[in-house]
C-alpha positions as CSV (number, residue, x, y, z in Angstrom):
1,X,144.1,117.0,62.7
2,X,140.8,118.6,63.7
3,X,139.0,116.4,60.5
4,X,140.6,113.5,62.0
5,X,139.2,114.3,65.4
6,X,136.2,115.0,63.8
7,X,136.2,111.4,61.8
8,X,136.8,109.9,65.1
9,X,133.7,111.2,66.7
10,X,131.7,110.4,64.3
11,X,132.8,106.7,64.3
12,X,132.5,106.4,67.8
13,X,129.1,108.1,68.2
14,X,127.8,105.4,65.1
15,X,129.3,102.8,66.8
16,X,127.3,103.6,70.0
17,X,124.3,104.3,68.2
18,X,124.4,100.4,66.5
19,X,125.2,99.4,70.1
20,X,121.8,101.0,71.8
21,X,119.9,100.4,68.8
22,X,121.2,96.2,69.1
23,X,120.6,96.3,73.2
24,X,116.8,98.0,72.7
25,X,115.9,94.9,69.7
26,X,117.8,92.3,72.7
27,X,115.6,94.0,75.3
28,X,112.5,93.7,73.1
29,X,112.8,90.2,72.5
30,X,113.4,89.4,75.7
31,X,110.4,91.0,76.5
32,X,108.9,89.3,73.9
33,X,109.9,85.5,75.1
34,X,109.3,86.8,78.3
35,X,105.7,87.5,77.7
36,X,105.2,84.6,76.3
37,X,106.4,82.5,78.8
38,X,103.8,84.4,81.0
39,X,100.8,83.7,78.8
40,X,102.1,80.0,78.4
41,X,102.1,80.0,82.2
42,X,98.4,81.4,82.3
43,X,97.1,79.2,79.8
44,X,98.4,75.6,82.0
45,X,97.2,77.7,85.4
46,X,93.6,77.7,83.5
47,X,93.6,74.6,82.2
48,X,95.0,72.8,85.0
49,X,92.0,74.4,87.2
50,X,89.4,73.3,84.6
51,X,90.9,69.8,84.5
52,X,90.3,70.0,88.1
53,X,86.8,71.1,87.9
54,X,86.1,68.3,85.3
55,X,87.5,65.9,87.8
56,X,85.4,67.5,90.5
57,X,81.7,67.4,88.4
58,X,82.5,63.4,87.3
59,X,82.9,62.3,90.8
60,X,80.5,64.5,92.0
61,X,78.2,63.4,89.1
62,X,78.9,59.8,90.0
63,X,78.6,59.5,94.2
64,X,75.0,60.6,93.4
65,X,73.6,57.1,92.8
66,X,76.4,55.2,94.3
67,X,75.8,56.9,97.9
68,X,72.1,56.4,97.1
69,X,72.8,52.9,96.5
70,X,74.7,51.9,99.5
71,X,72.8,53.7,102.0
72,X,69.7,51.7,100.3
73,X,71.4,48.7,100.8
74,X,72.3,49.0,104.2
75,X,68.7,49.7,105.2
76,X,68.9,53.1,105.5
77,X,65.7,55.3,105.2
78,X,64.3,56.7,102.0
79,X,64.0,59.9,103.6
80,X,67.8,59.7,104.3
81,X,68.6,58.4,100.9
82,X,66.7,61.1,99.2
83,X,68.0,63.4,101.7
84,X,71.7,62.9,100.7
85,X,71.0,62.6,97.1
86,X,70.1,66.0,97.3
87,X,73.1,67.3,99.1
88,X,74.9,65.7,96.8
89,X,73.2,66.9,93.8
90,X,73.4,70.6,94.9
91,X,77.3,69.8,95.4
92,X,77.7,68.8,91.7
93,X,75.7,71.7,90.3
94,X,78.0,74.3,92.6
95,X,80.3,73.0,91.2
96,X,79.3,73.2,87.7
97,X,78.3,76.5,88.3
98,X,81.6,77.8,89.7
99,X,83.8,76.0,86.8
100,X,81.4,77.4,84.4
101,X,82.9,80.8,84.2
102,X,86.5,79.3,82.7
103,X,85.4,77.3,80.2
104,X,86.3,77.6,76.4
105,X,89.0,80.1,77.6
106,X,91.5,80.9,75.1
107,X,93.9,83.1,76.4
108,X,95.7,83.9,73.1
109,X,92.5,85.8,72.0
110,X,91.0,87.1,75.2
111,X,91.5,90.4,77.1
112,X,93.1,89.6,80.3
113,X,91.3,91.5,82.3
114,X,88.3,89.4,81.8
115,X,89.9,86.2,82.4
116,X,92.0,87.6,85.6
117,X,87.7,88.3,86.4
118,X,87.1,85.1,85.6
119,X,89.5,83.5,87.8
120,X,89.0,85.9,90.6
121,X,85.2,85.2,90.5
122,X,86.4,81.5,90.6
123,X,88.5,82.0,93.5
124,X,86.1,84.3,95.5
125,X,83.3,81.1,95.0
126,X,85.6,79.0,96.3
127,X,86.1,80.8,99.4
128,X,82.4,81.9,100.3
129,X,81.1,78.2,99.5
130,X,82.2,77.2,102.9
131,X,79.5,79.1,104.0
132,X,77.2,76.7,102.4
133,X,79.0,73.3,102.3
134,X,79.7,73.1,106.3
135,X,76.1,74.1,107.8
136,X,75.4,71.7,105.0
137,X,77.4,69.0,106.3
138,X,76.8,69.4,110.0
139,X,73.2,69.3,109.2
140,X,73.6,65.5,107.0
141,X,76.2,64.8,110.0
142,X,73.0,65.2,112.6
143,X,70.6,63.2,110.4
144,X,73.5,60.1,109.5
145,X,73.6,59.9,113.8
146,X,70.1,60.2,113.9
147,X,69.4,57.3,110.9
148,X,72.6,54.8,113.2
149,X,70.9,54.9,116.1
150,X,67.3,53.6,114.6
151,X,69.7,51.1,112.7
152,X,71.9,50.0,115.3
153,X,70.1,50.0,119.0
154,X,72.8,48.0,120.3
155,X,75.0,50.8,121.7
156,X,78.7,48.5,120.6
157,X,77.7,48.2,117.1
158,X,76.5,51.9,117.3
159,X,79.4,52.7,118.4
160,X,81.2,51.3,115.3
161,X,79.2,52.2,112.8
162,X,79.5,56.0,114.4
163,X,83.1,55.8,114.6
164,X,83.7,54.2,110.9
165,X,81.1,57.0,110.0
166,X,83.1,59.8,111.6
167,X,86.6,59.0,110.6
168,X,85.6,58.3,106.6
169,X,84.1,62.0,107.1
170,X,87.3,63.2,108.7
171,X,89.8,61.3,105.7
172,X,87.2,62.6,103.1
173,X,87.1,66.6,104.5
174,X,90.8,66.3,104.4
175,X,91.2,65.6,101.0
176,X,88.1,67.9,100.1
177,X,89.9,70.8,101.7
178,X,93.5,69.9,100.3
179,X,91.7,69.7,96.8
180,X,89.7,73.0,97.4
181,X,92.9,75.4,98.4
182,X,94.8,73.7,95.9
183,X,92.5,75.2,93.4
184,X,92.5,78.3,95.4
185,X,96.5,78.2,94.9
186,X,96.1,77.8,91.4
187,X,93.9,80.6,90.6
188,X,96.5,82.9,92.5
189,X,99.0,81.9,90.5
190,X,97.1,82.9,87.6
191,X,96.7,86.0,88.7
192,X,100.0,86.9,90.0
193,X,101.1,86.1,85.8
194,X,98.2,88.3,84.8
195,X,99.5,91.1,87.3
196,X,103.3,90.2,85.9
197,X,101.9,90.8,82.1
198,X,100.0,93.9,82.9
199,X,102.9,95.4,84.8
């Protein structure tokens, strides 16, 4: 009887033996999938905020001479003209520069600590270039007023021309800054499934 309780032990301590050893190779291939998943997830983050960059540098690339075109043809000055060519040009270049960084990213071979410093160097250029881009525009802002009231001395069609000018630059900072924290979002996200991998 004491074999037989013996037998039974032994059966029952196998049997709970398969059972952890079939619940750790589940939990490790759920881990498995599961970290995958992530890196999936970080890899369409990072390519979703190049895309966005690309998209960013072509029209960037391509107001350049189609600003310097329509202020030429609606008699603006050269100075003005050159002026927000300029602007312009240093806007596509920032933004070259900032996109730069994420480039040729393949996230199946690199380290994730350097691409969660990639993206966080992306992210913390996107925050500190409002530092540069609103001085900037205030300062084009000053010099459009300045260029309408040469153009325009009649103070009614000043006044239009001022108006038109001011609301396209309130409908184009709005989508500017919807674009720019939606980038901003994006880069947080990669990071969060960077800090989810690591953890």
């Amino acid at each position: 009887m004491n074999t037989d309780y013996n037998i039974n032990d032994h059966e029952e301590l196998q049997q709970m033996r398969e059972q952890i050893a079939a619940l750790r190779s589940k939990l490790e291939s759920q881990q498995i999938v599961s970290e995958k998943m992530i890196l999936t997830a970080i890899s369409k983050g990072v390519s979703k905020i190049n895309k966005r960059g690309f998209i960013f540098m072509i029209a960037g690339f391509l107001a350049i001479p189609y600003c310097a075109w329509c202020f030429s043809f609606l008699n603006y000055s050269a100075n003005f003209v050159i002026g927000t060519s300029v602007m312009l040009a240093v806007c596509f270049l920032a933004t070259l520069y900032i996109h730069l960084g994420l480039r040729g990213v393949d996230i199946s071979r690199e380290n994730m600590l350097d691409v969660s410093k990639r993206v966080l160097r992306l992210r913390k250029q996107y925050a500190y270039w409002h530092w540069v881009s609103v001085p900037m525009i205030f300062v084009w802002g000053y010099f459009f007023y300045k260029e309408i009231c040469v153009l325009f001395p009649d103070a009614e069609m000043r006044n239009i021309f001022l108006i038109a000018g001011l609301l396209g630059g309130v409908i184009g900072g709005t989508i500017g800054l919807i674009q720019h924290f939606k980038v901003v979002r994006m880069a947080d996200e990669v990071l969060a499934h960077i800090r989810d991998l690591q953890e």
